[in-house]
N, C-alpha and C positions, 0 to 999 in steps of 0.2 A: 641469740641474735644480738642482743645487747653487751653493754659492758657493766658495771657495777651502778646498783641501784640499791633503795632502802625503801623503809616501810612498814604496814601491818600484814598478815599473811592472812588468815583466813583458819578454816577449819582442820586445825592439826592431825585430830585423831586420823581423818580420812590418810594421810600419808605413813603412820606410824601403822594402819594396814599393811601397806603394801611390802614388809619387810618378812611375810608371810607368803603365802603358797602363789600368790597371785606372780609374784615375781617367776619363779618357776619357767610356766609359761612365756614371757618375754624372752629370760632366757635362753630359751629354745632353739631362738633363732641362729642364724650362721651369725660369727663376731662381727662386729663394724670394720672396717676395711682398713684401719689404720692399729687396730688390736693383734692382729696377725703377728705371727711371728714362729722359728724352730728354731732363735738364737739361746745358748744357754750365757746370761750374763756373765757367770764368774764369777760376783763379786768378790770374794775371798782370793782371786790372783791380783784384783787392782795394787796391791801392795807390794805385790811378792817381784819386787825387781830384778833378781837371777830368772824366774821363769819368765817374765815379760820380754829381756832382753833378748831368750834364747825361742822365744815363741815369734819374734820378730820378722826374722829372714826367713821363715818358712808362713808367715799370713798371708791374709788376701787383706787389700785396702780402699776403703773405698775412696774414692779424693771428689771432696762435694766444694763448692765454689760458695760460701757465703757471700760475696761481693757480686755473684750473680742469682742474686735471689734463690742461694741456697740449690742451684742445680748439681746435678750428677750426672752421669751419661749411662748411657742405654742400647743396649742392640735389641734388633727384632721387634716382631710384630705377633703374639702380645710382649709387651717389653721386659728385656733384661736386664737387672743392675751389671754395669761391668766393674769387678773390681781386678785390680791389677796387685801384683807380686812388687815388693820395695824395691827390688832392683830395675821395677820400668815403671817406676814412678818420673815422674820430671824433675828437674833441677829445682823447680820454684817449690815442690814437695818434698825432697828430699833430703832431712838435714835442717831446713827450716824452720819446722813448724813443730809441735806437741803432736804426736799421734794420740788420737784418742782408742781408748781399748773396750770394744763394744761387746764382745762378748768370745764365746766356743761355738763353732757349727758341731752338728753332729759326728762328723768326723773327724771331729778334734784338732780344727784346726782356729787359730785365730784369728779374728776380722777386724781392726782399728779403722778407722777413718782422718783422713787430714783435710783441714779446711785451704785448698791452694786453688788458683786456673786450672780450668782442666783443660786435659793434652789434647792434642788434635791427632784422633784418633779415626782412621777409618771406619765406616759401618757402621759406628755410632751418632747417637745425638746428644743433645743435653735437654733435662726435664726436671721439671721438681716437682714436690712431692703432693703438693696440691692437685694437680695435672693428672699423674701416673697410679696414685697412692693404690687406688682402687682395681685396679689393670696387672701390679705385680702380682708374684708368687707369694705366697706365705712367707719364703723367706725371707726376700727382695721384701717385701713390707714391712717388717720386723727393721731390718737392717737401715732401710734410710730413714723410718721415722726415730728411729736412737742417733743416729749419728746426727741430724738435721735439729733433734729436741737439745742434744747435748754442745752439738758448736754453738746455738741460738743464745745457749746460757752464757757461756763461755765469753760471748760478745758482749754480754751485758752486767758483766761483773768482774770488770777490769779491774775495780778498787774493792777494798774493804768497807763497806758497809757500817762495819762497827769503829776503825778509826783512821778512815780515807785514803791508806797507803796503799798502792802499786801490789796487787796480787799477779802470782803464777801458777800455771796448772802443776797438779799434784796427783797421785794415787791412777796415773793414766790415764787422767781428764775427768775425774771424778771428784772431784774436789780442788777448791784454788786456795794458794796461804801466802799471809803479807808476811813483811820483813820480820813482826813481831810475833809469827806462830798462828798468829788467829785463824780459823780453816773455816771457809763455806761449801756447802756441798749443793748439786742444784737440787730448786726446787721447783717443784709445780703450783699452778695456779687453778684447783678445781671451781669449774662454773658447771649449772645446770643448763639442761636444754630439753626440750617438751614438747613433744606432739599432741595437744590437744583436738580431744575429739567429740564428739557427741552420743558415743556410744552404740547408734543404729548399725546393724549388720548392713551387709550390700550394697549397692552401688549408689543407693541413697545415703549413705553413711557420709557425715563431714570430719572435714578439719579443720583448725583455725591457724591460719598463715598471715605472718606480716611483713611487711618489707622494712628495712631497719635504717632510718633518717642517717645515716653516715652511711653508707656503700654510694659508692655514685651511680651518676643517672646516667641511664643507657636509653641511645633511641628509638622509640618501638618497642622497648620490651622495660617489666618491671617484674622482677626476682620477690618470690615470696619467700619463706623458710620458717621455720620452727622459731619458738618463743625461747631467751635465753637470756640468761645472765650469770654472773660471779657469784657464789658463796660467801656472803659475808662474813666477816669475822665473828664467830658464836652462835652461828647458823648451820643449822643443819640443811641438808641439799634437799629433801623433799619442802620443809620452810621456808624455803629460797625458792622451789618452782609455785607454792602459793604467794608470794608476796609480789615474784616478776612477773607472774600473768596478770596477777591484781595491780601491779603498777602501771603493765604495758598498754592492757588493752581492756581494764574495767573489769574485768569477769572473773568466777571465783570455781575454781574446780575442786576435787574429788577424786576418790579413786584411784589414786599417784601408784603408778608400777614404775618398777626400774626395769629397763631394757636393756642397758650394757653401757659401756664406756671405752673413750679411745683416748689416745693423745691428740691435742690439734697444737702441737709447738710452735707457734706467730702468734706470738713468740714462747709461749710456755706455760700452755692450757692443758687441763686433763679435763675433756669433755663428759659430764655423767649423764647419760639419756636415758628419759622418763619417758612416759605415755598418763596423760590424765582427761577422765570427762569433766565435761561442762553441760549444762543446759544450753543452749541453743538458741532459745530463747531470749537471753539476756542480750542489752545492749551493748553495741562493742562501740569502748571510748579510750582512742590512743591517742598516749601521751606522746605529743608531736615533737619532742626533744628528742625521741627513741625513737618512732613507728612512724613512718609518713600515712600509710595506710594497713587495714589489717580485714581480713573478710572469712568465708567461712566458703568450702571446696566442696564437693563433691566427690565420693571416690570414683566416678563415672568423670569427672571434672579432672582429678589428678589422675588420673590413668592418661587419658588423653594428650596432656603435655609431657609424660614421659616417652609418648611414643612419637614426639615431635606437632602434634596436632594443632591447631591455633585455639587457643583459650582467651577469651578477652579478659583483661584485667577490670572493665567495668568504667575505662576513662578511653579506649582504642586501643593500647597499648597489651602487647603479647604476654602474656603469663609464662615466666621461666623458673625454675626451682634450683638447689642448691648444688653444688657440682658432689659428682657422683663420689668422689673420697670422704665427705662429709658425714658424720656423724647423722646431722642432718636428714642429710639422702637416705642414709639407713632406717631410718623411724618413720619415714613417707613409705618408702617402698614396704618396711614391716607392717603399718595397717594398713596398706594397700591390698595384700595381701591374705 
């Protein structure tokens, strides 16, 4: 839920468990919804410029609008990615831009993306990937969260890094290099996120959700979510979900399983999702720089708002939870469960 914090964490061993059988089980479950994927990356054609050139005129592409908060277009209802062939691409994609090269579908064909307006296309709409993520196909998911992670970077590493000069895309968007050689390749930002719980089976069973002092305020309603922050530098990711519950909301967990992991690129996160208990007991004290409020559910309590039900937040205001493409949403619904 948060962004980068620091700190003391708490009782190590309990996490260095969890890389053991327990994990297993979490596993289990179906991937988080932005994991998905039956694109084969390739990497070893990013280079090979005779096959990229000749794998061009016969791809599909997707053309996703960064200047409109990273939309695509979609037909149907559940939704389709629409990707189009180069030659109906538009003028403003055509010749313009870097294709980026995402990957091989299984039948061997290849999919790039171009960051341009999208066309105005009948039967379609435009959506992004926050919205839809969760609603595609396996492969439609795969395909706009690489293209949507990979233009994100793209935008944000216009210069060199190491000596300020003017980069261009390289290796089919896979890499950028300044005048002098230098090459950056994107990277990710792994943070933790953690569904804390109390361990109780059954519909007495809690969770502990907070809502995060930066989302803005809605009227009538206040969004709780999972506990979350960055990986620090020299930290390992279960020492990172002891330190951020213990910074966010005073309380010290246990029992840290891993649950799976997605990309969430806004701009350039790999989300790692845990599951950890807590006593219950303990006083919840957040820190109000992060957490405006933070409280403890019911799974009889979160059942209920996911089926739209009124839950009071405890001030009038409506309990609403995290959108359904969310790592997030996947680790409610898994000890929902």
């Amino acid at each position: 839920m948060t962004t980068p914090g620091a700190g003391d964490s708490g009782p190590v061993g309990a996490a260095g468990d969890a890389a053991g059988p327990a994990c297993a089980g979490a596993l289990s479950w179906e991937p988080p919804p932005l994991a998905r994927t039956t694109l084969d990356r390739a990497a070893h054609r990013r280079t090979d410029k005779q096959w990229l050139a000749e794998a061009w005129p016969r791809s599909r592409v997707l053309v996703l609008d960064s200047a409109a908060d990273g939309r695509a277009l979609v037909s149907g209802d559940p939704p389709q990615l629409v990707l189009l062939t180069p030659d109906d691409l538009p003028p403003t994609a055509n010749g313009q831009v870097s294709p980026l090269f995402l990957g091989v579908e299984p039948d061997g064909v290849a999919v790039f993306a171009v960051d341009a307006p999208l066309p105005d296309l009948a039967g379609t709409r435009p959506v992004n990937l926050r919205d839809v993520g969760h609603l595609l196909a396996d492969r439609d998911a795969g395909i706009l969260t690489t293209a949507v992670a990979l233009t994100n970077w793209h935008l944000r590493h216009g210069y060199s890094s190491t000596t300020g000069r003017p980069t261009e895309p390289d290796e089919a968007g896979w890499s950028r290099v300044d005048p002098t050689g230098r090459r950056a390749w994107p990277r990710t930002d792994p943070a933790m996120i953690v569904l804390v719980h109390d361990g109780v089976p059954g519909p007495a069973g809690r969770c502990l959700l907070g809502n995060n002092a930066a989302w803005p305020r809605q009227d009538g309603r206040l969004r709780f979510s999972c506990l979350a922050g960055f990986v620090e530098a020299g930290e390992s990711a279960e020492a990172a979900v002891l330190r951020e519950v213990r910074e966010e909301v005073g309380v010290t967990v246990d029992d840290i399983r891993y649950a799976g992991s997605q990309s969430w690129p806004f701009p350039g996160s790999l989300m790692l999702g845990f599951l950890a208990r807590a006593d219950a007991t303990q006083p919840v004290r957040v820190d109000p720089t992060e957490i405006t409020t933070a409280r403890w559910f019911t799974r009889a309590e979160i059942a209920a708002v996911l089926v739209d039900r009124l839950v009071d937040a405890g001030d009038g205001r409506r309990v609403t939870l995290p959108m359904a493409s969310s790592i997030a949403h996947f680790l409610i619904r898994g000890w929902l469960a």
